[in-house]
N, C-alpha and C positions, 0 to 999 in steps of 0.2 A: 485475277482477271482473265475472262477467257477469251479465247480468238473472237467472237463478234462484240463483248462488249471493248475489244481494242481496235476493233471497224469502227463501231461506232464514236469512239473517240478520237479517231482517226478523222472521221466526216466532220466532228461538230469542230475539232481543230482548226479543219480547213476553212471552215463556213466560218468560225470568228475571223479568221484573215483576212478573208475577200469580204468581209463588212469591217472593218478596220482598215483598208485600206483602198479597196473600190467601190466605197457604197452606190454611187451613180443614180444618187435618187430621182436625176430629170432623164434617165432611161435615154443617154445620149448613146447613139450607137447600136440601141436592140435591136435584134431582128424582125420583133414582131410575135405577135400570139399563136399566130399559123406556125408557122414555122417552129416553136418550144411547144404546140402540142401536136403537130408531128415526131420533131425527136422524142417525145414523153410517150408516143406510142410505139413508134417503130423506132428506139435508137440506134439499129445496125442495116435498117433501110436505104438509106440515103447518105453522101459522102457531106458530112457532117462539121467536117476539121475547123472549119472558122466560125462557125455557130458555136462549137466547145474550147476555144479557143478567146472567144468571147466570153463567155458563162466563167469560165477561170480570174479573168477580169471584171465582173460584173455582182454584185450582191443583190441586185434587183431579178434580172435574170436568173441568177441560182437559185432566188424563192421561188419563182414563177414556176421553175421544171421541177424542182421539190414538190411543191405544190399540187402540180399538176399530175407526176408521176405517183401521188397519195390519190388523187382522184381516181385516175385510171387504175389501180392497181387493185385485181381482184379480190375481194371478201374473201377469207379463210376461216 
């Protein structure tokens, strides 16, 4: 296995845990759609710390910036 596919196992690891254990499907607590597609544009823009601190706790939230950072993310 090489270094990015043990990134990427790394991610999907993460992402089963915070849906195993914060799924928060009534979005109690989000910030909001502004705000997760701000950080999905500019993530080193803006001080950020409890937006991501949130998203850590959050399986609704970490689809929405997954999500969203696949929209934004330019065609190669």
């Amino acid at each position: 296995m090489g270094r990015k596919e043990e990134l990427e196992e790394l991610i999907a690891a993460f992402g089963r845990r915070v849906h195993g254990e914060h799924p928060n499907p009534e979005r109690v607590g989000c910030p909001g759609r502004n705000a997760m597609i701000r950080l999905a544009k500019e993530p080193g823009v803006f001080d950020a710390d409890s937006l991501l601190d949130h998203i850590l706790k959050c399986a609704a939230c970490l689809d929405e910036l997954r999500d969203l950072r696949r929209q934004i993310k330019p065609s190669r």
